[in-house]
C-alpha positions in Angstrom: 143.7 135.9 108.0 145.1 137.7 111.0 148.5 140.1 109.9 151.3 138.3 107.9 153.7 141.7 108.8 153.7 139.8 112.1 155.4 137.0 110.4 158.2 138.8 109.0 156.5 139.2 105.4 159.0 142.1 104.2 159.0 144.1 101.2 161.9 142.4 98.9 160.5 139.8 97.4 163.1 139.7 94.5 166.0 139.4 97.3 164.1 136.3 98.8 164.5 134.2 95.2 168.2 135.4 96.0 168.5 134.4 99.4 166.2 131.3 99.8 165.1 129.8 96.5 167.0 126.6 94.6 168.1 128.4 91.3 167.8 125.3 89.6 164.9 123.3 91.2 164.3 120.1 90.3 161.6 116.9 91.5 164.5 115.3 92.8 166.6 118.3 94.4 164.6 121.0 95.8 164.6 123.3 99.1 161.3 124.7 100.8 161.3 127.1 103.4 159.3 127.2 106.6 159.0 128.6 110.2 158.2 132.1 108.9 160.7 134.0 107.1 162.5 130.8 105.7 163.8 130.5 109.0 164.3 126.6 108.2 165.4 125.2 104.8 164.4 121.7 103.8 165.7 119.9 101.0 163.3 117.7 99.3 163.4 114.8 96.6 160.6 113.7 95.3 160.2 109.8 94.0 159.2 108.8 90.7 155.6 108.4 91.9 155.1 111.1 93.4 156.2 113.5 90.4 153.6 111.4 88.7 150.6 112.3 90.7 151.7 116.0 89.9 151.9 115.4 86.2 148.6 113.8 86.5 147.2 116.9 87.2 148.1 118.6 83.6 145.8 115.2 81.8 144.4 115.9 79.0 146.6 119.1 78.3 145.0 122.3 78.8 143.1 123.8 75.3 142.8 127.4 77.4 145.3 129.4 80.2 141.8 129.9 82.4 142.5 125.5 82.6 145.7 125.9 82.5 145.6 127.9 85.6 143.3 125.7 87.6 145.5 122.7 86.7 148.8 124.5 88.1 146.7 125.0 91.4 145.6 121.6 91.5 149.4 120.8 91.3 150.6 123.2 94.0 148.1 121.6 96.4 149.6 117.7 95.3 153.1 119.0 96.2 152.3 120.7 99.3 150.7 117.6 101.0 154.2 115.7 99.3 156.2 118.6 100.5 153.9 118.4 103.9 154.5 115.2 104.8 158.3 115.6 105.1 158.6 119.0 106.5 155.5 118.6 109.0 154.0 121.8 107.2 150.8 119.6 105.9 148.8 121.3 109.3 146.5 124.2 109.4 148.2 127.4 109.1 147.4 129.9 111.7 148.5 133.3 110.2 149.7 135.1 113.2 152.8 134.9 115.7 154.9 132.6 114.8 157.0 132.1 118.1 159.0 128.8 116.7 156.7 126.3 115.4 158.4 125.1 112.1 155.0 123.4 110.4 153.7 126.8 109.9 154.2 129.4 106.8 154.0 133.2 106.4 154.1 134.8 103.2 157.6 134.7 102.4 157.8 130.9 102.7 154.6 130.2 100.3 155.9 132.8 97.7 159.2 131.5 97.6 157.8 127.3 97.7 155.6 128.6 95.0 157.6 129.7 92.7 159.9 126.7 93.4 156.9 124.6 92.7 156.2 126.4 89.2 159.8 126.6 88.2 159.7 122.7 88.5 156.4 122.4 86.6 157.4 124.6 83.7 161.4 122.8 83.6 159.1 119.5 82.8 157.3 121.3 80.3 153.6 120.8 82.1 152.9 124.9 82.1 152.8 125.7 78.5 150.6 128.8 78.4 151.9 130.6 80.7 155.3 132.2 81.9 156.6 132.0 85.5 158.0 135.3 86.9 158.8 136.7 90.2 157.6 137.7 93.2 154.7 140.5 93.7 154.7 142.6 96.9 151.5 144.7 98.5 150.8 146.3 101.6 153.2 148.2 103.6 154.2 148.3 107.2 152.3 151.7 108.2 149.3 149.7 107.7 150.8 146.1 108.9 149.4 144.3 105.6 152.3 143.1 103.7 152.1 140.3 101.4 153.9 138.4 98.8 153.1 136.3 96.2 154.7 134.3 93.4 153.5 135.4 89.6 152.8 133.3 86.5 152.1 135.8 83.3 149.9 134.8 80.0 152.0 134.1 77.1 148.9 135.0 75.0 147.5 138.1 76.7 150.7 139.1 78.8 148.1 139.4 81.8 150.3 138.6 85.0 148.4 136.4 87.8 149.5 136.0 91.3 149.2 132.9 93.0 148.6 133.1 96.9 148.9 130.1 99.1 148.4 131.9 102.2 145.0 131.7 101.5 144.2 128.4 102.1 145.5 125.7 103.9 148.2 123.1 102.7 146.6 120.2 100.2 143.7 123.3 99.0 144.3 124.7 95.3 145.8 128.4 95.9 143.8 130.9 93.9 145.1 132.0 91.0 144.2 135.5 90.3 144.7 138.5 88.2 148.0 140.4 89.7 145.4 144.1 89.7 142.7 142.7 91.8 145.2 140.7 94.2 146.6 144.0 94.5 143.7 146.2 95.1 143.1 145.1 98.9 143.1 142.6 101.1 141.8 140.0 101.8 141.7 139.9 97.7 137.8 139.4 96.4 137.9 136.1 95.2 135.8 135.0 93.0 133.7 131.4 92.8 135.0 130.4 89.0 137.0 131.5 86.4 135.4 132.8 83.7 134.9 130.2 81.0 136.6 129.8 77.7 135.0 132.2 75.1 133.1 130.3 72.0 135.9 131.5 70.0 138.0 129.2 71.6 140.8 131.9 72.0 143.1 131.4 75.6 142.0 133.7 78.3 
């Protein structure tokens, strides 16, 4: 993954909703950041269509958060190749240096896009069973390892989960995991699948 401190990935990741996020965003007026540090601003506006292929990723409605979750990734990824395709950040992202190439993202851009992304998801009432919330921080400089993330939190369990798009490339479903083992270390252990809905049908 190389080191995202090199990017500018700081450690006030409540300050950056303040300083680079649209308070209100909607599919039709939105800003992303890019070039590292949200270095460059781009305001976006969706069309009709597109919003629709995002919806389309929330059919048929979730019965369980664990498909809730994998739907909201699935949605990130549709609005990042949208998003992409006007800001020229639909490219592989290197994770190192950035010394002025605006297609590329460090931490603090993906947090702050993502929590853009789910703001706009839950205002059209697609993320029902869970909450958005912040921004989570790990790492520190000592060890250049710092990282950001935006959060999404159970309504049913309260269990927070972070949702990291710097580790995959634009257009690829973030993972979605549980806030404790994102924060444990890094690289986070990933792991291949959710864990299925219990036969009780209770949300997980």
């Amino acid at each position: 993954m190389g080191m995202l401190a090199l990017g500018g990935c700081a450690s006030a990741p409540s300050q950056y909703l303040v300083d680079y996020a649209e308070p209100h965003p909607t599919p039709d007026h939105f800003r992303v950041c890019h070039g590292y540090g949200c270095k460059l601003a781009t305001r976006v506006a969706l069309s009709a269509d597109e919003w629709r292929q995002v919806r389309a990723a929330f059919e048929p409605a979730a019965s369980t958060a664990s498909t809730e979750r994998r739907q909201i990734a699935a949605a990130i990824a549709i609005l990042e190749v949208q998003v992409g395709q006007r800001t020229g950040t639909a490219v592989h992202q290197r994770r190192e240096i950035n010394r002025g190439d605006p297609s590329q993202l460090d931490c603090i851009d993906e947090s702050v896009n993502t929590w853009t992304y789910l703001t706009m998801l839950a205002g059209d009432g697609l993320i029902r069973l869970h909450r958005v919330g912040g921004l989570a921080h790990s790492g520190s400089f000592v060890e250049l390892s710092v990282h950001n993330a935006a959060v999404i939190r159970g309504i049913a369990t309260g269990t927070p989960y972070a949702i990291d798009s710097t580790l995959v490339d634009a257009g690829e479903p973030p993972p979605v995991l549980p806030l404790e083992v994102w924060l444990a270390s890094w690289p986070p252990q990933i792991p291949r699948a959710e864990p299925q809905p219990q036969a009780s049908g209770n949300p997980i």
